[in-house]
N, C-alpha and C positions, 0 to 999 in steps of 0.2 A: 417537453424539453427536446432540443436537437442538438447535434452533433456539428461543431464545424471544425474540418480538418487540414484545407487548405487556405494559405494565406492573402491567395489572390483571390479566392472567392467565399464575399463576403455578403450574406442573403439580403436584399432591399430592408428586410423586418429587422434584422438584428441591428440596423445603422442606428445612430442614433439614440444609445444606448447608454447606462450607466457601467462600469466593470469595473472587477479586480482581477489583480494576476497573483499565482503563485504557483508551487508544488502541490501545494496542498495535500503532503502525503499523511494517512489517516484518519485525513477529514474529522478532524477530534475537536473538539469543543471552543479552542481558538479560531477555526476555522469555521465551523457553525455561528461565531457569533458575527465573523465577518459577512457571513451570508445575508445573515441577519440586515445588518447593514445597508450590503446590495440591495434586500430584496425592499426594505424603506426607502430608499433612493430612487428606486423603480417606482414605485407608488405615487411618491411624492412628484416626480419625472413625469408620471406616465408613457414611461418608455422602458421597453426589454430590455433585460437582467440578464448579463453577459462574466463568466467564469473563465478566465483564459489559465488554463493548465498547459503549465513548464513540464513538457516529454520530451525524451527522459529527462530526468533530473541534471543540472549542467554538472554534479559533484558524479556521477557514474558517465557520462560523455568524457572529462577532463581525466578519468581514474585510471592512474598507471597498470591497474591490475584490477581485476571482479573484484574483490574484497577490500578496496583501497579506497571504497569508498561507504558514506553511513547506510545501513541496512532497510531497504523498505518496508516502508508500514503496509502500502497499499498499491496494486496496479491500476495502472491508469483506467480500466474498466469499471474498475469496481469504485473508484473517484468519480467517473462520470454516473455512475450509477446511483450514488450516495446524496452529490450534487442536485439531481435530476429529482431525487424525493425530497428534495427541499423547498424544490418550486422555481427552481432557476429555468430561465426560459433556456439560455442557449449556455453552450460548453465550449467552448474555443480549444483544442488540443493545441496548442503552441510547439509544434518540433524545431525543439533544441540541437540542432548541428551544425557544421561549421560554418555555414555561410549566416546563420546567425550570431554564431561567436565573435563572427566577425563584424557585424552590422553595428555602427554608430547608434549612439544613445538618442540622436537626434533624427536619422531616419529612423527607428524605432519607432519613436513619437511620430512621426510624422506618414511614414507607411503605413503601420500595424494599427496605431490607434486614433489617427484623426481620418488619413484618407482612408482606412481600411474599417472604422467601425464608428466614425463619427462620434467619437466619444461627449456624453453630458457631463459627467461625473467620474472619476476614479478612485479608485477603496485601496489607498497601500499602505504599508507599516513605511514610516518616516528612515527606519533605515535599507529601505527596498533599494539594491542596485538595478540596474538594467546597462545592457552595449556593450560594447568589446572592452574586455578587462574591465568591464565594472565601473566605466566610466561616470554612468547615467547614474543620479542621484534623487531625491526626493526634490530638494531646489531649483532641478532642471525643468523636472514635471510642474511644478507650482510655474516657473516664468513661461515654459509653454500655455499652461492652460490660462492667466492674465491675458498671451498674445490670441490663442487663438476658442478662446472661449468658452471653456472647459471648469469643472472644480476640481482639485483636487484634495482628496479628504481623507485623514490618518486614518489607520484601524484602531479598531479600542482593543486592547488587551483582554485578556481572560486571565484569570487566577482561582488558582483550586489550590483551598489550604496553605493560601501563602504564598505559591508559587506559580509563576506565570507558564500556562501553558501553550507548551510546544510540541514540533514532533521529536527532538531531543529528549524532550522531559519523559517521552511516551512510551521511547526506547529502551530512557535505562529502567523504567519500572517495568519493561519486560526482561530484561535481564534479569530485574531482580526477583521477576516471577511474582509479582505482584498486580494478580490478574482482576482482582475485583476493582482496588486502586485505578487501569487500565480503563475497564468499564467504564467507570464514572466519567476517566477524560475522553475517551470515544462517545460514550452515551451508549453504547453498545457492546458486546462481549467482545475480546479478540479472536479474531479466526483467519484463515488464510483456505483461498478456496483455487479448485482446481478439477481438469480431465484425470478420472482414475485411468491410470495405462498400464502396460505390464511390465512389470521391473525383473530383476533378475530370478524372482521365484525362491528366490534360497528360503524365506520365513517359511513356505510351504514345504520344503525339503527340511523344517525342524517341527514342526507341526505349530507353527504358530504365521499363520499364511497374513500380508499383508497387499491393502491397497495403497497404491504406488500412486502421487503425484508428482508430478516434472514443476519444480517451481522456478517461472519467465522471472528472475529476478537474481542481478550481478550477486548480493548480500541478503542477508537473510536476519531478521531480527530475534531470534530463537536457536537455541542448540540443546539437543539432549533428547530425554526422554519426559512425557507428559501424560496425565491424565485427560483425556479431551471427549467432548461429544462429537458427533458426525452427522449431519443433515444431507443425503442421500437422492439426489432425483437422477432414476434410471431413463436408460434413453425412450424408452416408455411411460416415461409419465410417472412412475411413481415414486412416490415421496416414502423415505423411509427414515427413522431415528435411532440411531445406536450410537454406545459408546465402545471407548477402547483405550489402548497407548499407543501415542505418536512419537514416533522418532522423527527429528528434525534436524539436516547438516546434510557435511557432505561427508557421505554414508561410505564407509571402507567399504574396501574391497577386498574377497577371501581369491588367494593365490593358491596353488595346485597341493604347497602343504599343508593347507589348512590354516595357516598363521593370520591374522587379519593385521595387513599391518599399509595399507598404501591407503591413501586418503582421493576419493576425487575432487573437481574441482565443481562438478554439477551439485546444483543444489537441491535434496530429493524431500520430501516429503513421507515417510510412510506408518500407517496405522493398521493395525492388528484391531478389529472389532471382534467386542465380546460376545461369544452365544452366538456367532455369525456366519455361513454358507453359501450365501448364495453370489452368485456371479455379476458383477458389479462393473465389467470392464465398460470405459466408456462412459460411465453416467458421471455425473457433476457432483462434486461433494465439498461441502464446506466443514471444515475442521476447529470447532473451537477448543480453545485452549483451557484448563480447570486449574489443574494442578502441578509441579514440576515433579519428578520422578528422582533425577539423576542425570547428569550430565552426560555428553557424550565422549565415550571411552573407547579402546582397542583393546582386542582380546586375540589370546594368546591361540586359541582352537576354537572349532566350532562347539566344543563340548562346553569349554567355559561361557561361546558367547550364548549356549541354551540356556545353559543354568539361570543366568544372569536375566534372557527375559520371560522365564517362569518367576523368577523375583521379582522380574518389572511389574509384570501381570496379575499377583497376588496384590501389592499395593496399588494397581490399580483398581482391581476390585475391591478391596478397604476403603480406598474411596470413595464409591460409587456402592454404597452397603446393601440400597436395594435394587 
């Protein structure tokens, strides 16, 4: 699988192609089965299997505020990564910025995906927008591809238990902490992975020392405290597996009286692993998610906020028995 990033340059191989576009944030089971799709197209075509991912998402470009907009499932890395094990030949990173907000529905079509990718086939859900204000519609694409010889072909839906999935649907079952539920519509456990870096060190000034992730993301689809595994590759290569509690938000901050009472606006990531020592700064850790704990709260001292996660930390290990 490769990588294409810019728009003006479009590889001889990938012309000629079938494609869908989307976000495709959490690459979760409605979007596997679009792949799906693609990659039948392709076969039947005999022509390379093209993924164009919308970066960033145009709901966090348009977002009056980091928070104002819906929370990610997934970065665009780890989409291209996800994508890439599924057999897609190429990945189109599509960046979304102003000079494409601003672009016609019909140079769209006509740049991006006839002269820029020679398109066979298109894969989009019939109520796909595309161009400035959303101009461009699923009828535009169908009377382009009659003119200049293209097909255009709706997505089939997914449904689990009734209900069609989305990455809305994906959302509120992480809200609701309904992580097995999640599995199934990902195909895979949730996690959110990340560079451990050094954070303020206060868990170590309580005796409960954590690793710090910086998460690249406006919104975060998780708040609180959790039960979570940790899959661990040091910058040396090794692979390590523990568990622990994850705190996930944006993490107060303790002022000179000890009061814990400002909120940032960064969004941190951090886990306390169990039975754990050793110096991890640096290495790449993926964080999956088990169990919810308890929300996240503001504490009056740092005395209260110890108490509180030695009680994290007991029920964390109640749930993890052995």
């Amino acid at each position: 699988m490769k990588v294409i990033t810019e728009a003006d340059v479009f590889p001889d191989c990938a012309r000629g192609c079938v494609a869908t576009i989307g976000k495709f944030d959490g690459v979760h089971l409605g979007h596997q089965q679009i792949v799906s799709q693609l990659l039948s197209k392709s076969a039947q075509f005999a022509v390379p299997s093209v993924v164009i991912v919308i970066e960033p998402h145009p709901e966090e470009f348009f977002a009056s505020s980091p928070r104002a907009c819906p929370p990610r499932l997934s970065e665009a890395p780890e989409k291209v990564a996800l994508l890439g094990a599924m057999g897609v030949d190429y990945v189109y990173v599509m960046r979304f910025d102003a000079a494409l907000s601003q672009q016609s529905p019909e140079s769209y079509i006509e740049q991006r995906l006839i002269a820029g990718l020679n398109i066979k086939s298109l894969i989009v859900g019939n109520d796909f927008r595309f161009g400035h204000k959303r101009a461009g519609d699923f009828a535009l694409l169908k009377r382009y591809g009659e003119r200049f010889g293209f097909e255009v072909v709706q997505t089939e839906s997914c449904f689990y238990e009734g209900v069609r999935v989305s990455s809305t649907y994906v959302r509120d079952c992480l809200l609701r902490a309904e992580f097995e539920k999640v599995a199934r519509l990902l195909g895979r456990p949730y996690s959110i992975a990340g560079k451990v870096v050094k954070g303020r060190q206060l868990g170590r000034t309580l005796g409960f020392p954590t690793c710090n992730l910086a998460l690249n993301r406006q919104n975060i689809p998780l708040h609180g405290v959790y039960a979570c595994k940790a899959q661990i590759v040091t910058v040396s290569g090794e692979r390590i597996d523990a568990r622990g509690a994850a705190n996930i938000g944006y993490r107060p901050s303790v002022d000179k009286s000890d009061s814990v009472d400002r909120m940032t606006n960064e969004a941190w990531l951090e886990v306390h692993l169990l039975d754990f020592d050793k110096d991890i700064y640096e290495a790449q850790m993926t964080v999956v998610f088990c169990h919810f704990i308890r929300a996240e709260q503001k504490f009056e001292s740092l005395q209260a906020l110890t108490q509180q996660i030695e009680r994290d930390v007991q029920q964390v290990r109640a749930y993890f028995p052995d």
